[in-house]
C-alpha positions as CSV (number, residue, x, y, z in Angstrom):
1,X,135.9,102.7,107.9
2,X,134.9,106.1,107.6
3,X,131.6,107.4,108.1
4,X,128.8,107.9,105.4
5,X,127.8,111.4,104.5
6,X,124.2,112.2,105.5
7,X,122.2,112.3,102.3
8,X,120.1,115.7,102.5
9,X,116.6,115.1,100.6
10,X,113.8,117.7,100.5
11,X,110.0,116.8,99.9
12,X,108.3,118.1,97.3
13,X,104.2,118.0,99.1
14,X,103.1,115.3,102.2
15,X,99.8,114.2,101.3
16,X,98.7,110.7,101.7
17,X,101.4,108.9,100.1
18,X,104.0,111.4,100.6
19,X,103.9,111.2,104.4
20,X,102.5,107.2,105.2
21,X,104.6,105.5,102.2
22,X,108.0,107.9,101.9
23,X,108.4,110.4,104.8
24,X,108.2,107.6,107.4
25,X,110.5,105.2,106.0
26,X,113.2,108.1,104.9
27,X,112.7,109.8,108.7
28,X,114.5,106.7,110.0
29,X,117.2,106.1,108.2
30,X,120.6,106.8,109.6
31,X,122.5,107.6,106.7
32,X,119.5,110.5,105.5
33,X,118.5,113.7,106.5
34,X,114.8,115.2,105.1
35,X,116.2,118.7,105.1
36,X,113.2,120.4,104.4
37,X,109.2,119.9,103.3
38,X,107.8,121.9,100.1
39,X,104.2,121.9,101.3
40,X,101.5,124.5,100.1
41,X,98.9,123.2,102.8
42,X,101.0,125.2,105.8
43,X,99.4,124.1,109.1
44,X,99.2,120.7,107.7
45,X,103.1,121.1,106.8
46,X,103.8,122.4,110.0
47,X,102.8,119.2,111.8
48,X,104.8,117.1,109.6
49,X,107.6,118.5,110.3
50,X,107.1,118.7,113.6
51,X,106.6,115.1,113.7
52,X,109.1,114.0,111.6
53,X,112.0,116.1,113.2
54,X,111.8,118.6,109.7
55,X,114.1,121.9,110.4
56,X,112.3,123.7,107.4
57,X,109.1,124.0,105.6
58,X,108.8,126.1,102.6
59,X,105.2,127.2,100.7
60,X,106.9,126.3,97.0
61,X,109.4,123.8,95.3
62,X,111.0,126.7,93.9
63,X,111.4,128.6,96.9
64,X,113.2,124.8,98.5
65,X,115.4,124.7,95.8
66,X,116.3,128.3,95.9
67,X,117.3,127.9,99.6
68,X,118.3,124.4,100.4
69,X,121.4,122.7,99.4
70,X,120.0,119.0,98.9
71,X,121.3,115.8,97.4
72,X,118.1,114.8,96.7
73,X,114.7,115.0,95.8
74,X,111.2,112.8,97.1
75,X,108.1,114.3,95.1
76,X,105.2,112.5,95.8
77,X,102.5,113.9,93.6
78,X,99.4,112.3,91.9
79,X,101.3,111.3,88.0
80,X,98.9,113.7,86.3
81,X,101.5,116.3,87.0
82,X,104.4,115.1,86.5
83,X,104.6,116.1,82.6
84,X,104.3,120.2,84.3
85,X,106.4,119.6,87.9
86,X,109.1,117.1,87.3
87,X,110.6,120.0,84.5
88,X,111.0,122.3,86.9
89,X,112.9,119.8,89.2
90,X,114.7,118.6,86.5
91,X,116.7,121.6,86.5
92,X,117.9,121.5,90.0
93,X,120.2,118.5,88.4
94,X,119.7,116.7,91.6
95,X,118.4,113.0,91.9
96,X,114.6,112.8,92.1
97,X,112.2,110.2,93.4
98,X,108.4,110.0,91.9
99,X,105.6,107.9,92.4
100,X,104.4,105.5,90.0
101,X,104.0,105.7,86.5
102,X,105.9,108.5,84.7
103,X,103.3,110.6,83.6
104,X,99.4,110.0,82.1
105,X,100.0,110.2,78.6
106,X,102.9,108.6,76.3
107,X,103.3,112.5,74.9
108,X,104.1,113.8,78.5
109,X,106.3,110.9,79.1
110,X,108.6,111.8,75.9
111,X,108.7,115.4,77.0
112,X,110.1,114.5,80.4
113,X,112.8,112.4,78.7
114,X,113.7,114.6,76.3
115,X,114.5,117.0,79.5
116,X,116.3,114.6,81.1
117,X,118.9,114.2,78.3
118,X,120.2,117.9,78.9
119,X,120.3,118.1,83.0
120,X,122.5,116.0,85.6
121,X,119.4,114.8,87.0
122,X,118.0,111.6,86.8
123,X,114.5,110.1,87.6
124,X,113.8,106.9,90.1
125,X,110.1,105.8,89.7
126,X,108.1,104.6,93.0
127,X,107.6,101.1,92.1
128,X,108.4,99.5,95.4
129,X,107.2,96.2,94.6
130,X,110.6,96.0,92.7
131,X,112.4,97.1,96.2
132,X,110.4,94.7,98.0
133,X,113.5,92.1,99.9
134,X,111.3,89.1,98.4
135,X,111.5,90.6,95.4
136,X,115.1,91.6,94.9
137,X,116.1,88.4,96.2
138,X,113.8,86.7,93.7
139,X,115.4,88.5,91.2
140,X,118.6,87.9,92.0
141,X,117.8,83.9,91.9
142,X,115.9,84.2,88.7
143,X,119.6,85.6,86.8
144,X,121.4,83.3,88.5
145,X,119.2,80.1,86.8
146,X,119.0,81.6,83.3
147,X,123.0,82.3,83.7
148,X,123.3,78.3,84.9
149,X,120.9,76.5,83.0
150,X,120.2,73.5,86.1
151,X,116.6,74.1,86.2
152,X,116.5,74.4,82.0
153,X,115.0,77.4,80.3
154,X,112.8,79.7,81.2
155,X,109.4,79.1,80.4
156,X,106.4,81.5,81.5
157,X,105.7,84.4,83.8
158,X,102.5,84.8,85.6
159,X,101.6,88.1,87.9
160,X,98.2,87.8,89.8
161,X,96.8,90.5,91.3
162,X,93.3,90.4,92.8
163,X,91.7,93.8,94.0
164,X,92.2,93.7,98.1
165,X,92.8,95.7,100.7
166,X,96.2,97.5,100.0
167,X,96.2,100.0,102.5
168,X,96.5,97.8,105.4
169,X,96.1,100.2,108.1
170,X,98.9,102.2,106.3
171,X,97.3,105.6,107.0
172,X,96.5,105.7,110.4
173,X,99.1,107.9,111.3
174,X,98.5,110.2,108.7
175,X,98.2,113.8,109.6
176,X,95.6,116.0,107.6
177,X,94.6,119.8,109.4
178,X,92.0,120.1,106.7
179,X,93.7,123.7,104.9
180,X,92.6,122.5,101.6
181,X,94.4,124.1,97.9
182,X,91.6,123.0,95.5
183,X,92.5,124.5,91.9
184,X,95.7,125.5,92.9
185,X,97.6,122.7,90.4
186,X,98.5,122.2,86.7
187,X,98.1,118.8,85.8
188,X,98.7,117.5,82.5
189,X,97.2,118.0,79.2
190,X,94.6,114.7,77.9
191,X,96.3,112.4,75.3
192,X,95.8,113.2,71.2
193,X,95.4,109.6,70.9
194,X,92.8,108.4,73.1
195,X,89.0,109.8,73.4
196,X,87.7,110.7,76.9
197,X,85.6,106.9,77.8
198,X,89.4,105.2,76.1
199,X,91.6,107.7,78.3
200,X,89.3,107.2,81.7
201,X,90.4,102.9,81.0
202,X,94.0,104.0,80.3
203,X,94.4,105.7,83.6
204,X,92.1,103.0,85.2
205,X,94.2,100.4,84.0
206,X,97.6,102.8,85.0
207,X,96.4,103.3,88.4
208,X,96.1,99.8,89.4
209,X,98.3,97.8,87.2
210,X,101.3,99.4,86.6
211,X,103.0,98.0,89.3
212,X,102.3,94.1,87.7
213,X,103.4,95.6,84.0
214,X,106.5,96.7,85.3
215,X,107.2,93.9,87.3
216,X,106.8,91.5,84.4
217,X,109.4,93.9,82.9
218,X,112.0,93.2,86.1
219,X,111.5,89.5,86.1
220,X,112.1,89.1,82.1
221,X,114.7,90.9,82.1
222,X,113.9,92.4,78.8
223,X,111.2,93.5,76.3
224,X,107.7,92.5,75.9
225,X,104.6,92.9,73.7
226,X,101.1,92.5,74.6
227,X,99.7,89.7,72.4
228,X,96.1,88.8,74.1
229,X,93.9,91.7,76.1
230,X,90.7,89.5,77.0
231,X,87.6,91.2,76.7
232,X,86.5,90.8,80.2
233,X,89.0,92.6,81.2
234,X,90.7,89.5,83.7
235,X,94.0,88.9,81.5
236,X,96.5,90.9,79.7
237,X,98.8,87.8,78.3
238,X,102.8,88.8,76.6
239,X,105.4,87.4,74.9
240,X,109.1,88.1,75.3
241,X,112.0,89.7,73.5
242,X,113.2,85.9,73.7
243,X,110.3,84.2,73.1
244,X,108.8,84.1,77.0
245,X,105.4,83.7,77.2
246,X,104.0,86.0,80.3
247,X,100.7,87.2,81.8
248,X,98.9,89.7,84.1
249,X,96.0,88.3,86.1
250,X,93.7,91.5,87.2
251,X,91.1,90.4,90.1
252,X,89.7,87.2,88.9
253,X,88.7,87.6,92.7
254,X,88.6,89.7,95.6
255,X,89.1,90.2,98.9
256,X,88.1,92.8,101.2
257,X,90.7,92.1,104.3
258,X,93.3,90.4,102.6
259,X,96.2,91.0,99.2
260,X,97.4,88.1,97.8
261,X,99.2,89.3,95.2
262,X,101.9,86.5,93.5
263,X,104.6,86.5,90.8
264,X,105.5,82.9,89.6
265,X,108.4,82.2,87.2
266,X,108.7,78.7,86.0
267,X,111.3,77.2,84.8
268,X,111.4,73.5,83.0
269,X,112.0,71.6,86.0
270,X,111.0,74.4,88.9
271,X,110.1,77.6,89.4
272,X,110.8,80.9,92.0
273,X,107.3,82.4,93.3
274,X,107.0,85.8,95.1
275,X,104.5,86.4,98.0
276,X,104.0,90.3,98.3
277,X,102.2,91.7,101.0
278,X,99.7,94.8,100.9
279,X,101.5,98.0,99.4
280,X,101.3,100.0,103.0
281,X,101.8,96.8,104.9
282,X,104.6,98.0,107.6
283,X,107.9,95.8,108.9
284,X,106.6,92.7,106.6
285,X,108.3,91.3,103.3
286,X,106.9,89.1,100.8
287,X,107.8,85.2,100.9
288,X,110.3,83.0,98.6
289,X,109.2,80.0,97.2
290,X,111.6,78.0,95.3
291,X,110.9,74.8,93.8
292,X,114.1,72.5,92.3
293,X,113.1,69.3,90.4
294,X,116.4,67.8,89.2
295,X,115.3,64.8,87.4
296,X,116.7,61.5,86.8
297,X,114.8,60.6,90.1
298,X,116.5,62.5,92.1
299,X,114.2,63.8,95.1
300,X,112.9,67.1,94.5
301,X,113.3,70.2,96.6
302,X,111.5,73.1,97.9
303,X,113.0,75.8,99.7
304,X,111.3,79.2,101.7
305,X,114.4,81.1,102.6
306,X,113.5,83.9,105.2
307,X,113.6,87.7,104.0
308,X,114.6,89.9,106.7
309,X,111.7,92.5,108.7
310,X,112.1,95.0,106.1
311,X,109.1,96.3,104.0
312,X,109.1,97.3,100.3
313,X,108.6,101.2,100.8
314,X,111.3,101.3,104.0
315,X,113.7,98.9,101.4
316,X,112.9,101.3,98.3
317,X,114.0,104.4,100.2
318,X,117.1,102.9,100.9
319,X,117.8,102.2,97.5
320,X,117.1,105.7,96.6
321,X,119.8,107.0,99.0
322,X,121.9,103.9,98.0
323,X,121.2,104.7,94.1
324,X,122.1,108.9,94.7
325,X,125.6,107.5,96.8
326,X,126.5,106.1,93.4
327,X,126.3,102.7,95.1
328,X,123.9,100.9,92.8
329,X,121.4,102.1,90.0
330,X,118.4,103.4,90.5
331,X,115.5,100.4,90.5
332,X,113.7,102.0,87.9
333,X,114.5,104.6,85.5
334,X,112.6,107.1,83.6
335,X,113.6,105.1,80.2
336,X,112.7,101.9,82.0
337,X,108.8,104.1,83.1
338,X,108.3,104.8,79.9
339,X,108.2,101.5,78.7
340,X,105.5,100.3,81.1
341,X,103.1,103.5,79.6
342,X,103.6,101.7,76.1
343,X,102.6,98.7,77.2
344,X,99.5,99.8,78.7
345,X,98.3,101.9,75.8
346,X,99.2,99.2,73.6
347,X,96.8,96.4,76.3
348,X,94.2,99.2,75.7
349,X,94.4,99.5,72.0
350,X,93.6,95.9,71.9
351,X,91.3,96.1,74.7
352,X,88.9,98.8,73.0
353,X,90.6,98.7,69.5
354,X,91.1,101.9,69.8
């Protein structure tokens, strides 16, 4: 069999996420190469590369680009710039990786699509929970029942998601020299529709729970409108293309030195639940639970099958390199991102009526 290519990707800034949650994971991989860091903090950029074995560092995206012959790019940036960097990348026509969500506002997201339709490029957005092994396996059992029918339809769709500790010791590693670049960024204009106390919930709501609205979008396959926003603020509740009733669960609790973070999808005689770990957790999958209640008095079963010593942010890189190889498609795309924004502006609109 012949040998793989190496995949060249170049970094687009190595702050906190950009280092602990991406450069670490794609550093290790055999079948990648992180050509070269785009890094405006220079002696912190330095010691990145240094660390992670990094033959250049440039100052400036542009000046990468201009230089570097990449198959790939990872841009880790806070999602309030996306709507002024990712049109710049966009150009390059090469593959690019972005944290979670697409952009801040629902106008910013249409712009970047609308950019997207004339470039080569296309956009895979960081939501790793979709990349976690528990996850994909999940998934891959959930099809598999709504294709053959032996557990009956599917039913409902609960996410809970209880503030915790999600960094997990993630950052301990992270290197910071202190050069700081205050006011050095663009970040995106404020929403037209949305005053400033109803845009501070948006992002709120963004920030912590886009992850859980996306993932009710991966698990139903399809399409879904927000029907119930309680006014406490604990539960966003859906319903399907197909009729699926779902909901979101957002910190009926707490826990200070713990995640328990769960996806159930029940079935009329079982159901498959998802474990997942904390977000910077390292080496550790979520857990498979499958209950199979056949009926008829035959004995029911429970199975745990065991996901391999792979974490979510080590899995999603590889199916970033996998996804630029042509080998499968991207876990999320930009289309797929923008989706998630409308269904958080419309969970705020009933939230605040507004």
């Amino acid at each position: 069999m012949a040998e793989k290519k190496c995949v060249r990707i170049g970094f687009v800034g190595v702050g906190g996420m950009g280092q602990c949650a991406h450069l670490r994971n794609y550093a290790v991989l055999p079948d990648c190469k992180v050509a070269a860091i785009a890094e405006v903090r220079e002696k912190t950029a330095a010691k990145v590369a240094q660390r992670y074995g990094v033959p250049k560092v440039y100052t400036s995206h542009q000046e990468m680009l201009a230089n570097e012959e990449l198959d790939g790019i990872v841009a880790s940036q806070p999602f309030t710039r996306h709507g002024i960097l990712l049109p710049e990348l966009i150009q390059s026509g090469k593959p690019i990786f972005i944290e979670k969500p697409l952009s801040s506002t629902l106008d910013s997201g249409k712009k970047i699509l609308q950019v997207l339709q004339d470039s080569a490029a296309w956009v895979m957005v960081g939501y790793h929970k979709r990349s976690d092994p528990a996850s994909m396996y999940a998934k891959a059992e959930v099809e598999r029942l709504k294709s053959s029918g032996e557990l009956g339809k599917m039913t409902y769709i609960r996410i809970l998601m209880p503030a915790g500790d999600w960094v997990a010791n993630g950052f301990l590693d992270l290197i910071d020299e202190g050069d700081r670049v205050d006011g050095t960024f663009e970040f995106e204009a404020p929403p037209t529709d949305m005053d400033k106390e109803t845009n501070t919930e948006f992002w709120t709501f963004v920030n912590y729970y886009i992850h859980q609205v996306n993932l009710l979008h991966y698990f139903l396959g399809e399409s879904y409108k927000v029907t119930f926003a309680d006014p406490g603020g604990v539960l966003l509740a859906g319903q399907s293309e197909s009729g699926v009733t779902c909901a979101i669960e957002m910190s009926p609790y707490q826990t200070t030195v713990d995640w328990q973070e769960s996806v159930l999808v029940a079935f009329e005689r079982g159901y498959v639940k998802v474990s997942l770990p904390a977000p910077m957790v390292r080496n550790q999958p979520g857990k498979v639970e499958i209950l199979r209640d056949p009926g008829e008095g035959k004995t029911p079963v429970t199975e745990f099958p065991q996901m391999p010593w792979v974490h979510a942010m080590q899995q999603q890189a590889s199916n970033f390199i996998a996804a630029i190889r042509g080998e499968r498609p991207p876990m999320t795309t930009a289309p797929e991102a923008m989706e998630d924004l409308k269904v958080a502006r419309e969970y705020i609109r009933k939230l605040r009526g507004k």
